[in-house]
N, C-alpha and C positions, 0 to 999 in steps of 0.2 A: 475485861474482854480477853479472849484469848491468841494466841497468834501461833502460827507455824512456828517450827521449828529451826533458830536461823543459819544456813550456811556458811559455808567460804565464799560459794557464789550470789550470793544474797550480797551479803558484807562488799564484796568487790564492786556489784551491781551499783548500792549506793553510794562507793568513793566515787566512780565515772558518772553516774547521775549529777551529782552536785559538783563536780566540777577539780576533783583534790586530781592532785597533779605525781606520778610515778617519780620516786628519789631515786638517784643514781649513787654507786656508790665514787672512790676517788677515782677508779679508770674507766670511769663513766657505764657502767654497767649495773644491771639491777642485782641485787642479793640474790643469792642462790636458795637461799631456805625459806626466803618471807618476800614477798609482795609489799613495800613499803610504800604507803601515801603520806602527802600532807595537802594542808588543807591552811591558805592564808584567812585570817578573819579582820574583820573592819577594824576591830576594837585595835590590831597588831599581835595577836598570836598568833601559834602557829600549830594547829595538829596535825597530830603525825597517830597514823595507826598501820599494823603488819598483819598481813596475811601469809597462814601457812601454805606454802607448794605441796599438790595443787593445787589451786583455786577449781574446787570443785563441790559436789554436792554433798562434800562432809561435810556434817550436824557439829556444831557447838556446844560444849554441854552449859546449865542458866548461869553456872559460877563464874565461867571465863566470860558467858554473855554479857552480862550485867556489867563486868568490865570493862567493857569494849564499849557498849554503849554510854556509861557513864564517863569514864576516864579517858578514850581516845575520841570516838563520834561525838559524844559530848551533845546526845539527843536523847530522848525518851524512846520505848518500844514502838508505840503509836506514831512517834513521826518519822523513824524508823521506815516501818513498813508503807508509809503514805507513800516515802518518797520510792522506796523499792517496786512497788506495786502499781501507784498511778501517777509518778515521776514529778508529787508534790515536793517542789526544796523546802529547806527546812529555812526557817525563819532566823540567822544569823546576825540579825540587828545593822543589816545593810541601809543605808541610809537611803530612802528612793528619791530622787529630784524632784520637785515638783514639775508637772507638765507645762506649766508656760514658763519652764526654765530655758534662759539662751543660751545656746550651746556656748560651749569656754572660746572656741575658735573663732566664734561671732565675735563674743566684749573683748577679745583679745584685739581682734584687728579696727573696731570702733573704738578702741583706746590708743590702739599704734599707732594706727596709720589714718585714719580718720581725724585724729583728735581729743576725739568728748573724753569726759572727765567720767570717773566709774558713778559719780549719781545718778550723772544725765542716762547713761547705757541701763544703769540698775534700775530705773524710772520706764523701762520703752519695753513695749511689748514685741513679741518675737517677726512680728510684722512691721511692726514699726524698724527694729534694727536690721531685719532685711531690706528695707527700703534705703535706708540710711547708706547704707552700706553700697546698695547698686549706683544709691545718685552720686556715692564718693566715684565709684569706677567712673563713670559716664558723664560727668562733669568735672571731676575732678577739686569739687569745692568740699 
């Protein structure tokens, strides 16, 4: 397949899409020559990629491309432009909760101040340990 040709503002598009975060330098101020992001990931690194000033609709040529997506983005073309285009994120190896997961703040306070022991909390379902929890307020047992 083939794809557009990618810019500065493309490239920029998808740091703020997925979420990388603008580096300061030491007096708290961004670089004057480059647009620097990073980007924390699950595993514990950290990417970091620079954009030339301005951040505008200069073209890329494929050599420095190909670098930027391999070496900094650390994505493919295709998921690239997914995310630039219909604001797919890229699949980071984030770990998703499962949905009848209890929130931390729930087994936290059914451990504390409740009591239970983390099997009996690990054991209850999300209604279950909302229950639990109201008859501690309201009884106080």
């Amino acid at each position: 397949m083939t794809w557009p040709q990618p810019t500065r503002e493309d490239h920029d598009r998808f740091c703020q899409l997925e979420g990388w975060r603008p580096v300061r330098n030491a007096r708290g101020r961004t670089g004057t020559h480059y647009v620097t992001y990073e980007l924390n990931l699950p595993d514990g690194r950290i990417l970091r990629t620079r954009i030339s000033h301005p951040v505008d609709r200069s073209a890329y040529g494929r050599s420095i491309w190909g670098h930027i997506l391999r070496d900094q983005l650390q994505v493919d073309e295709a998921t690239f432009w997914a995310c630039v285009k219909d604001g797919a994120l890229p699949d980071r190896g984030a770990p998703t909760p499962p949905s009848n997961a209890l929130p931390a703040d729930l087994v936290h306070l059914l451990i504390s101040r409740v009591g239970l022991d983390e099997a009996e909390v690990a054991a209850m379902s999300k209604e279950d340990a909302v229950a639990r929890l109201q008859k501690y307020w309201a009884e106080g047992v």
